[in-house]
C-alpha positions as CSV (number, residue, x, y, z in Angstrom):
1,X,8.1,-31.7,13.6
2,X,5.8,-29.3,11.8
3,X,6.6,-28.3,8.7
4,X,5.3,-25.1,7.2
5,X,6.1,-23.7,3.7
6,X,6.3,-19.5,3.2
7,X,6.2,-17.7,0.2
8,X,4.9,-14.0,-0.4
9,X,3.7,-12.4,-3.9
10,X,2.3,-8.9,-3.2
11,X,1.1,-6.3,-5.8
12,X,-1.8,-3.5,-5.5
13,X,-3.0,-3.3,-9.1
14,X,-4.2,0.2,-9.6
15,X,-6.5,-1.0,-13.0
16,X,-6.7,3.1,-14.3
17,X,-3.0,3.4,-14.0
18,X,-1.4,2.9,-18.0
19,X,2.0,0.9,-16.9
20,X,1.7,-2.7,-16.6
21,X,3.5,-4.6,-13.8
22,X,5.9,-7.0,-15.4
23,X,8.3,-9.6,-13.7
24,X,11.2,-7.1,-13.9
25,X,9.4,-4.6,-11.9
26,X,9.7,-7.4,-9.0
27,X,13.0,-6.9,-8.6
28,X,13.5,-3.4,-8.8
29,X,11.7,-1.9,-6.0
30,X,13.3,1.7,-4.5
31,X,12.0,0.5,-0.9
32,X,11.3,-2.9,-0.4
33,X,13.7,-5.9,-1.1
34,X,13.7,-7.7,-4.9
35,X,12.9,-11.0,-5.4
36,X,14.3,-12.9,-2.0
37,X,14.8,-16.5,-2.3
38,X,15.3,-19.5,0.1
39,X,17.1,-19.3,2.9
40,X,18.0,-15.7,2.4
41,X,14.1,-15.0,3.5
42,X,15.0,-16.3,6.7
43,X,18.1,-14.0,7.0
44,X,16.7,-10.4,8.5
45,X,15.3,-10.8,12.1
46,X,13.9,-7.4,12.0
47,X,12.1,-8.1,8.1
48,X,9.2,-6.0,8.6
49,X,6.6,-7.1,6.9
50,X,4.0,-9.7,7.4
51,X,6.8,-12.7,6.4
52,X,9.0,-11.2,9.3
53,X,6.7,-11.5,11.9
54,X,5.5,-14.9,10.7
55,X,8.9,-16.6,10.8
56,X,9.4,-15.0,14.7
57,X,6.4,-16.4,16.3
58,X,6.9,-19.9,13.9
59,X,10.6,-19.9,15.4
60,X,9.3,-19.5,19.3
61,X,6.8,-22.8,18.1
62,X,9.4,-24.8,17.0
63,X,7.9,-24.9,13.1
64,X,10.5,-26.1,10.3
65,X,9.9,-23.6,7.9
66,X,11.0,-24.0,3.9
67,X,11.0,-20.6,2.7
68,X,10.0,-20.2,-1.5
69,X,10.2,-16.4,-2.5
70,X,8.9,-12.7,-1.3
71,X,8.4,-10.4,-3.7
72,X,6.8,-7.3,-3.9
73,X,6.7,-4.8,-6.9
74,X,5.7,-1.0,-6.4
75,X,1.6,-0.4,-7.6
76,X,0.7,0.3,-10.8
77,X,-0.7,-1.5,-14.0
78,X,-1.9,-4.5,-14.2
79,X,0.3,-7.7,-13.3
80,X,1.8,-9.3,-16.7
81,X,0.3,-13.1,-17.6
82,X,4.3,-13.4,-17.6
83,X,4.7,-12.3,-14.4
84,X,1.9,-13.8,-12.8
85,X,2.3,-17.1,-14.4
86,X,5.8,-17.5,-13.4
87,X,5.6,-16.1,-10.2
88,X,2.7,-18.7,-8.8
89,X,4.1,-21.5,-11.1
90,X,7.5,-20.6,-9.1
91,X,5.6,-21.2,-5.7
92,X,3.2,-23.9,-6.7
93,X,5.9,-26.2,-8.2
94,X,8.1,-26.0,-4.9
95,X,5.6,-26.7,-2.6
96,X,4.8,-29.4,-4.9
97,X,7.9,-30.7,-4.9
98,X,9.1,-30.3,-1.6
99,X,6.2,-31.6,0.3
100,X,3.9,-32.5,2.1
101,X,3.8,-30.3,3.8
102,X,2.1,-29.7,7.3
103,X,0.8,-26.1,6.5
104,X,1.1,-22.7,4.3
105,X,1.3,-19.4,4.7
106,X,1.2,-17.1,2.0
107,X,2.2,-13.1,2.7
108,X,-0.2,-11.6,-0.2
109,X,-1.7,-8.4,-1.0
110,X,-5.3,-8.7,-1.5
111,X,-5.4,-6.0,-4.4
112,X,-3.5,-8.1,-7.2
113,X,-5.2,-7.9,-11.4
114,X,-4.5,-9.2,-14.1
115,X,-6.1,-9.4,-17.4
116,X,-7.1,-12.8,-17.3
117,X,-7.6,-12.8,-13.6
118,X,-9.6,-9.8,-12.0
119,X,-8.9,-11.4,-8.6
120,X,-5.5,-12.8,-8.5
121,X,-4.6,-14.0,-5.5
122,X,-7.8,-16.2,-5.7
123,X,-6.1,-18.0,-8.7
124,X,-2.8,-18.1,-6.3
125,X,-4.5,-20.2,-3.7
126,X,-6.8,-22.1,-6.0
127,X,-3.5,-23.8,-7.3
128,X,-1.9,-24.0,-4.0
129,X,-4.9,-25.4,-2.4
130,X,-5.0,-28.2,-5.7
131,X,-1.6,-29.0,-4.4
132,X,-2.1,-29.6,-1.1
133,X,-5.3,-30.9,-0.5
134,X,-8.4,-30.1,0.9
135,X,-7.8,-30.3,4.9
136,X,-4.2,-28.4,4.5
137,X,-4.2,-25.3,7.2
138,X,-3.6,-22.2,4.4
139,X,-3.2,-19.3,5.7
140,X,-2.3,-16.0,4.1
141,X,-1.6,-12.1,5.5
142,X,-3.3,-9.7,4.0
143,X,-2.9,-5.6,3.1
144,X,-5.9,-3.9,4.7
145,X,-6.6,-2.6,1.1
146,X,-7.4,-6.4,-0.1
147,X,-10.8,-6.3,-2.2
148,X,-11.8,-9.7,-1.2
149,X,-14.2,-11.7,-3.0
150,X,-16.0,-14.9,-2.1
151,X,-13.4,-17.2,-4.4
152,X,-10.3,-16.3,-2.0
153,X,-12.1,-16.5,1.1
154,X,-13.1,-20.6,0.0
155,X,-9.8,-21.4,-0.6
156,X,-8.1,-20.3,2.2
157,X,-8.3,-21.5,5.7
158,X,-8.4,-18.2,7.5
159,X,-7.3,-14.8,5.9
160,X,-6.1,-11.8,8.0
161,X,-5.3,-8.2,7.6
162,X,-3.3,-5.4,8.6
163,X,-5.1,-3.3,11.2
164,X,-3.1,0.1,10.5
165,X,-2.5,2.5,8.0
166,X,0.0,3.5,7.5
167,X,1.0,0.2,8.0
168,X,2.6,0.1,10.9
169,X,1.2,-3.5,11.7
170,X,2.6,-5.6,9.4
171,X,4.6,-8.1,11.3
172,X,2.5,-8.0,14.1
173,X,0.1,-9.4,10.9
174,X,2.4,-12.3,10.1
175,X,2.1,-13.0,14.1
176,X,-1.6,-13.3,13.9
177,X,-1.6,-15.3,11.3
178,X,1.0,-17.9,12.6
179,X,-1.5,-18.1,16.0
180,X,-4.4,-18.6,13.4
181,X,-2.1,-21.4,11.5
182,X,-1.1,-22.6,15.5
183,X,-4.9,-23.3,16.0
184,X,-5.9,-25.0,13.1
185,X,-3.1,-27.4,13.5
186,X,-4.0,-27.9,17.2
187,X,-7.7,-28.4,17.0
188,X,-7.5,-29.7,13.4
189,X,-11.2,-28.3,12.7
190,X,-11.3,-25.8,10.5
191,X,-13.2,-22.6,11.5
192,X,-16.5,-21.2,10.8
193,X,-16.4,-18.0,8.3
194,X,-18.1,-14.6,7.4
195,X,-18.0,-12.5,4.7
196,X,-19.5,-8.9,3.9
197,X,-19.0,-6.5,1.3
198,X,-20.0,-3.1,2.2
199,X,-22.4,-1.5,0.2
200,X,-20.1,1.6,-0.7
201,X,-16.6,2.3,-1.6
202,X,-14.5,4.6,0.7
203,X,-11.8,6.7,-1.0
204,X,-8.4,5.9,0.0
205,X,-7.0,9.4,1.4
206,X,-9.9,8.6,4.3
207,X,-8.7,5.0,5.2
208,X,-6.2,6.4,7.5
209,X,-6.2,4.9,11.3
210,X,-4.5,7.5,12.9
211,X,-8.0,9.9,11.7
212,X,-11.8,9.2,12.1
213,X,-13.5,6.9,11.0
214,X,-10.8,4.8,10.7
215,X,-9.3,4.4,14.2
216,X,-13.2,4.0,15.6
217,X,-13.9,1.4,13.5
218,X,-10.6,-0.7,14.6
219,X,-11.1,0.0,18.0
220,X,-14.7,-1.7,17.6
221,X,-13.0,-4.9,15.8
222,X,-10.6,-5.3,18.4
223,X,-13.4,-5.0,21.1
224,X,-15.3,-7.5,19.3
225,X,-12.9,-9.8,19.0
226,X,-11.8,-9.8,22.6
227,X,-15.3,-10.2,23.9
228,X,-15.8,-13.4,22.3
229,X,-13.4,-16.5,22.9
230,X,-14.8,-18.2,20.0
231,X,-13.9,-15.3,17.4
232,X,-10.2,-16.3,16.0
233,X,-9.8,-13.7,14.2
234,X,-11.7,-10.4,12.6
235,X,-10.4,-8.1,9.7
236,X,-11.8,-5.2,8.2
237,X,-10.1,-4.0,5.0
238,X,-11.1,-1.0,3.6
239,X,-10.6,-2.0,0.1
240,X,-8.4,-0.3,-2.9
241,X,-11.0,2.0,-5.0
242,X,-8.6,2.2,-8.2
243,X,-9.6,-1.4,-9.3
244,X,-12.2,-1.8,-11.7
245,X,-13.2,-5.4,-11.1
246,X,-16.6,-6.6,-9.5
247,X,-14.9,-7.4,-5.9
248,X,-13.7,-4.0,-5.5
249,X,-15.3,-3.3,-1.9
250,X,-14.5,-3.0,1.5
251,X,-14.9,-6.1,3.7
252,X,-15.5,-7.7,7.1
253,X,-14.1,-11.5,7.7
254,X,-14.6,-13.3,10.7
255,X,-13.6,-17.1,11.4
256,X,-14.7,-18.4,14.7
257,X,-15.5,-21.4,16.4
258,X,-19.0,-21.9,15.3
259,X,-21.1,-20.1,12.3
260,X,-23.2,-18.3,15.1
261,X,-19.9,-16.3,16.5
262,X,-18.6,-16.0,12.9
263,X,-22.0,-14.2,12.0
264,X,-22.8,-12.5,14.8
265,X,-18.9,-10.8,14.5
266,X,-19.0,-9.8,11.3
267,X,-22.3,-8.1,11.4
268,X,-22.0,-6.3,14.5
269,X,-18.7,-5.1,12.8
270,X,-20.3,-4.4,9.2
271,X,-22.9,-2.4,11.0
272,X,-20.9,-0.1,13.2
273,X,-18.9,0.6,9.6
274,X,-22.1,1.3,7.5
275,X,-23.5,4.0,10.3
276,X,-20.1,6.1,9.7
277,X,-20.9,6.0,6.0
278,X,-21.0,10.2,6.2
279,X,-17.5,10.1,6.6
280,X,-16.6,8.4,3.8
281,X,-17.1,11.6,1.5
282,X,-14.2,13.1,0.1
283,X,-13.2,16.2,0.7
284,X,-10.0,18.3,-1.2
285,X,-8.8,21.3,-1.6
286,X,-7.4,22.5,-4.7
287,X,-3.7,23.2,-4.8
288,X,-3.5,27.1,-4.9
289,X,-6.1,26.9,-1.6
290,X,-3.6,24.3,-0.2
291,X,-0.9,26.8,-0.5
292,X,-2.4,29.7,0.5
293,X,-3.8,28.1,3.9
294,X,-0.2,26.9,4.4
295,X,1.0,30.2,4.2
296,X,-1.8,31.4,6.6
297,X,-0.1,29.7,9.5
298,X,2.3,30.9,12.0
299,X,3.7,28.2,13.9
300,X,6.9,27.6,13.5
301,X,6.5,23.7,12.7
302,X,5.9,22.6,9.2
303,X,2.8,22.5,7.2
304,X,2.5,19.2,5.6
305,X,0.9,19.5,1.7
306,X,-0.1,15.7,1.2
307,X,0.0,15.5,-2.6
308,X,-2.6,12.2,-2.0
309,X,-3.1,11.7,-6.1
310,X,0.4,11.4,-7.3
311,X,1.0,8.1,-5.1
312,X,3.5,6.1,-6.3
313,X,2.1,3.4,-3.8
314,X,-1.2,3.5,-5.4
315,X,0.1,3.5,-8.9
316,X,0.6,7.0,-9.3
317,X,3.7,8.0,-11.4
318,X,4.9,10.5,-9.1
319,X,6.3,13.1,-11.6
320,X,3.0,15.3,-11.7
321,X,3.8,19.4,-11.4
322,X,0.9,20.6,-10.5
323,X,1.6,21.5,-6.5
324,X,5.0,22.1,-7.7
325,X,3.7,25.1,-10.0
326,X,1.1,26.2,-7.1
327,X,4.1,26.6,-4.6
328,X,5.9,28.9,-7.7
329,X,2.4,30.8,-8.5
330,X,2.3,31.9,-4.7
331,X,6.3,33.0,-4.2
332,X,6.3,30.5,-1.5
333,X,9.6,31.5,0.0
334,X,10.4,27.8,1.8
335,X,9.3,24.5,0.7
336,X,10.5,21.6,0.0
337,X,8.9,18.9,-2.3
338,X,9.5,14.9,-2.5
339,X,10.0,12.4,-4.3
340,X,9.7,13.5,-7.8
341,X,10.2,10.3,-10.2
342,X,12.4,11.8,-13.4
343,X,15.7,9.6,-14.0
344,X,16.5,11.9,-17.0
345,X,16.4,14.9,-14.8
346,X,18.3,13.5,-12.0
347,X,21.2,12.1,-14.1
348,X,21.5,15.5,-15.9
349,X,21.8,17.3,-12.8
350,X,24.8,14.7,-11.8
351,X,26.5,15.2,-15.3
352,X,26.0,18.9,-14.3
353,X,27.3,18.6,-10.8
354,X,26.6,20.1,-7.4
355,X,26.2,24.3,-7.3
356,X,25.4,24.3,-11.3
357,X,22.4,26.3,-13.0
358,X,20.9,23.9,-15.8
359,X,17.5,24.1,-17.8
360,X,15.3,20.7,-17.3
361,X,11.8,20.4,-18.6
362,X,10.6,18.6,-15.0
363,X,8.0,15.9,-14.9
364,X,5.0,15.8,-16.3
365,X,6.2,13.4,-19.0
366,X,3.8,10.2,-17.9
367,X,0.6,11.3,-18.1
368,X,-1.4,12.1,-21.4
369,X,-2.1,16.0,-21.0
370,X,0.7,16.8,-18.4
371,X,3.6,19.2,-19.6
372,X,7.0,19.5,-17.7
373,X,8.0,22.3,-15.7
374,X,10.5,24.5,-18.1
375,X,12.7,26.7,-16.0
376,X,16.3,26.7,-14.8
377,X,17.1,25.0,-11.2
378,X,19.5,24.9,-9.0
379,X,21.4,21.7,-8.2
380,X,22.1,22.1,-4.6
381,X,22.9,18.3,-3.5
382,X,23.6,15.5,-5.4
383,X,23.2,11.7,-4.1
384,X,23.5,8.1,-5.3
385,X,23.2,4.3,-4.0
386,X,21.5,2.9,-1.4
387,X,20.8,4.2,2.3
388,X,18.4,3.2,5.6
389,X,15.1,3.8,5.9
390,X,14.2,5.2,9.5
391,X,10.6,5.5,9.7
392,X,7.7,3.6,11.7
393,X,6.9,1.3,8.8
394,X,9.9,0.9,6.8
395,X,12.3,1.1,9.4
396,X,15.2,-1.6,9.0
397,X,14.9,-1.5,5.3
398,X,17.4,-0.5,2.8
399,X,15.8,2.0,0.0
400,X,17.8,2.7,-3.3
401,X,16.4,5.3,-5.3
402,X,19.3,5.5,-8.3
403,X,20.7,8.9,-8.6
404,X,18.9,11.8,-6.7
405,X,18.9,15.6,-7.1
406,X,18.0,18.3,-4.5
407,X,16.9,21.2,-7.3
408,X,15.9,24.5,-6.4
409,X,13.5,27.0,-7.9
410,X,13.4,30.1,-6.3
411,X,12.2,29.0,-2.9
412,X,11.0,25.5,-3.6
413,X,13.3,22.8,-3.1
414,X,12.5,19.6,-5.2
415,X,14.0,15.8,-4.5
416,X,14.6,14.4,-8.1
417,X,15.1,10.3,-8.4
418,X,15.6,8.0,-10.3
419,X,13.2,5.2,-9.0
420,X,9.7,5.8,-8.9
421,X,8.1,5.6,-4.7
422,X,6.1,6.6,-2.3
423,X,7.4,9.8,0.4
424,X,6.6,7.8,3.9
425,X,9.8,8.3,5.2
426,X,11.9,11.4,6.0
427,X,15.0,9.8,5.2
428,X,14.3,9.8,1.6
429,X,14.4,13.8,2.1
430,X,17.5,13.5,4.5
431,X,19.3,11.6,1.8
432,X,19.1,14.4,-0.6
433,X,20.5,17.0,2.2
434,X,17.4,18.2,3.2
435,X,15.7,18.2,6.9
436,X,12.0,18.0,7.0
437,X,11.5,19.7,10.5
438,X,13.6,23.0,9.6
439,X,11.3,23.8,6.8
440,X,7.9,25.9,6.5
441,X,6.0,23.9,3.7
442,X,6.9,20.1,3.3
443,X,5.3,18.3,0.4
444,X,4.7,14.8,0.3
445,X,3.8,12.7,-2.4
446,X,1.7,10.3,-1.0
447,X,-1.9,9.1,0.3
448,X,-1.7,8.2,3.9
449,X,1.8,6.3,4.5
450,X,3.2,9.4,5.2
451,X,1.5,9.8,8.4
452,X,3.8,7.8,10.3
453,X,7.1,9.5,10.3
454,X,5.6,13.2,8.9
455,X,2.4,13.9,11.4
456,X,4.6,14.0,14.6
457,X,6.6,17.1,12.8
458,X,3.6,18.8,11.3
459,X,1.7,21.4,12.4
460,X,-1.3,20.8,10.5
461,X,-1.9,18.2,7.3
462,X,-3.5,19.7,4.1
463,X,-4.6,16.8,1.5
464,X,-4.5,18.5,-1.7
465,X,-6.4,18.0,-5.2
466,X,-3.8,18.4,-7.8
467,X,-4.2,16.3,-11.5
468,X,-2.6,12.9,-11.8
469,X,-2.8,9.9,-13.2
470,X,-6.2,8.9,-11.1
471,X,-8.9,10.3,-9.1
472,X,-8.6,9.8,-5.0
473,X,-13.0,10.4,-5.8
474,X,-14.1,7.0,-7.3
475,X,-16.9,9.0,-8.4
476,X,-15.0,10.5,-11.2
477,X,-13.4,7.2,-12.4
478,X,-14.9,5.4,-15.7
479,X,-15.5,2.3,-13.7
480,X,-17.1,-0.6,-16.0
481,X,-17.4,-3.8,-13.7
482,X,-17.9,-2.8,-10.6
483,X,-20.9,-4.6,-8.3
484,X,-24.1,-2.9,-9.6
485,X,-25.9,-0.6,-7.5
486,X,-22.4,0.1,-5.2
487,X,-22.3,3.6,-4.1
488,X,-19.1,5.2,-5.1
489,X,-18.0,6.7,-1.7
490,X,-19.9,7.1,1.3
491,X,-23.4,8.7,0.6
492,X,-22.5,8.7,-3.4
493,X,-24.0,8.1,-6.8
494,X,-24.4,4.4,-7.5
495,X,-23.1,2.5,-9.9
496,X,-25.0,1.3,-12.9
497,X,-23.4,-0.8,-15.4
498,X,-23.9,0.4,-19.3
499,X,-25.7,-1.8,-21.3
């Protein structure tokens, strides 16, 4: 009987962004589950991340699995030692205990900082790998906007990524990485690896796969990987551009049967990648542009604003005004704006009650040189608890965001909560009364993760440059310990470390 412990830690550390990620912040997550423990992990058939998938295809194989703990926490600062310490000790000491075991598989992120340890997850498997030994099958599912370095890609005994984003793929992830697991057990030999770090970073707003280069590039991995039985497996992640640590990049891995496939794989793949370089500038329009091209159209299906620097899933603190105020500048006469993260502004507009007229000062209160919004709103809907998520990627999840507020100004409609997260659902909108489809400007703030439930309604997509907390242009960051001579997007300046 094959035993096979599970455990998942996940956190994209956004190194610019001022919170810091702390073991709390853990558990209280708007979207995804809090800290799951045991058996419990094992309870939702339709768990959709990579765990989920994971435990499906190691149930079809007959695998005993002993389930640790998944937790995820939303992005922002860097992880806690606290948190970090407790967290892997919490894993480590359970597979130490419990075992041997036959095999691991670790749902990570790929992204995780903290100040001691500027890649994470590295230190994660380091200390599982002590525990287990050497010849072990360690296997662990990876976000597509991993910056792996060479220390993780040592320890473990295959990594793989998502292949979508928005991420749309992540059980089918945790199913790849069980077939990965499945073949190292059966041939017990473990597989032949590649590594490459691209020579330039690619901003995150044009790491979508549902837009070029993106969906090109997959296609090519996937062909790649088909036309060679002895590739296992080939990833390409992207990388996350807000961390300032030297293995910020994106990357090809390949593991194959021999180091000849291995190689061959990952710089066919590395090489299709680099010639689309071009696209890898970014391009933004400025918010009152935004608008006014929104209001420029005549169909009667919304405009989607993608406000891409105020991500709350990229660390952003989602309480920024600045499209908010464009939208007032231009009269816009129907918009509606989500998800605004102010918990003093949405419980005042539930002591004030549905239909009442109260002054907030809105936002802009996380962010050295931000102002709120001053004016008097609406409160047209009021809501509270928790409620389903509906979407492509987060669809069979159960999303709490504290009290929420549907306020209106004039003609903009603005979703107030509690809970800081990223808009990549419309139910989050739906919750507060409001239906995305009926209205002429929709404002989302988010990167890409919005793409999945919003494109099919929209009429067009309009990323928009507004101020936040980061830059979506790692050309304007004040980067310190990046790789030197690494271009900062596609056809960029390079960087050069100061002496």
């Amino acid at each position: 009987m094959t035993r096979v412990a599970i455990a998942g830690f996940l956190h994209e550390t956004n190194t610019f962004a001022p919170t810091p990620t702390d073991y709390d912040a853990f558990g209280e997550v708007a979207a995804f589950p809090g800290f799951v423990r045991g058996e419990k992990i094992l309870e939702n058939p339709r768990f959709p991340v990579a765990t989920g998938g994971f435990i499906a295809a190691a149930r079809e194989r007959g695998y005993t699995l002993f389930p640790i703990v998944w937790c995820f926490a939303e992005p922002s600062g860097h992880v806690t030692e606290n948190a970090f310490e407790r967290l892997t000790a919490e894993i480590v000491n359970a597979i130490a205990t419990n075992g041997p075991f036959d095999a691991v598989h670790l749902d990570l992120h790929g992204a995780m900082v903290t100040r001691r340890f500027s890649d994470a997850e590295a230190e994660v498997l380091r200390r599982v790998r002590a525990v287990i030994g050497p010849d072990t099958p360690l296997v662990a599912s990876l976000d597509l906007h991993g910056n792996i370095g060479t220390e993780m890609v040592k320890e473990a005994s295959a990594l793989v990524a998502y292949r979508t984003y928005p991420h749309i793929d992540m059980r089918e992830t945790g199913v790849r990485a069980c077939a990965l697991l499945d073949r190292l057990l059966t041939t017990r030999q473990p597989f032949a690896r590649a590594h490459r770090a691209l020579s330039f970073l690619m901003p995150a707003h044009r790491q979508s796969t549902l837009t070029e280069p993106c969906r090109s590039i997959y296609s090519e991995l996937e062909a790649l990987e088909r036309a060679d039985p002895a590739i296992a497996s080939l990833s390409f992640l992207p990388g996350f551009p807000l961390a300032d640590i030297p293995m910020c990049a994106p990357t090809v891995l390949a593991y194959a049967d021999n180091q000849d496939a291995a190689d061959r794989a990952a710089d066919r793949l590395t090489a299709f990648i680099s010639a689309q370089e071009e696209a890898f500038v970014p391009h933004l329009l400025p918010a009152d542009d935004a608008v006014a091209l929104a209001l420029a159209s005549r169909s009667k299906r919304p405009v989607l604003l993608a406000d891409v620097q105020d991500n709350a899933g990229a660390g952003g603190t989602a309480d920024t005004m600045g499209v908010i105020e464009a939208l007032l500048r231009a009269n816009v006469p129907d918009a509606i704006v989500g998800i605004v993260n102010d918990p003093e502004a949405a419980a005042a507009a539930h002591r004030a009650g549905a239909g009442a007229t109260l002054t907030l000062a809105l936002g802009g209160k996380l962010v050295a040189g931000h102002a709120p919004l001053r004016a008097s709103f609406v409160v047209e809907k009021l809501a509270d608890g928790a409620f389903s998520l509906t979407g492509p990627m987060l669809g069979g999840f159960t999303a709490n965001l504290g009290k929420v507020a549907q306020l209106r100004l004039n003609g903009v409609r603005i979703v107030v909560a509690s809970r800081r997260v990223q808009c990549n659902d419309q139910a989050y909108f739906r919750h507060a009364g409001l239906e995305p489809s009926e209205h002429r400007i929709v404002v989302v703030k988010s990167t890409n993760h919005y793409r999945a439930d919003f494109q099919p309604i929209a009429d067009q997509i309009i990323e928009v440059a507004a101020p936040s907390v980061y830059d979506v242009n790692p050309a304007n960051l004040p980067f310190l310990h990046l790789r030197e001579g690494i271009r900062l997007h596609g056809k960029g300046p390079t960087f050069q470390r100061r002496p």
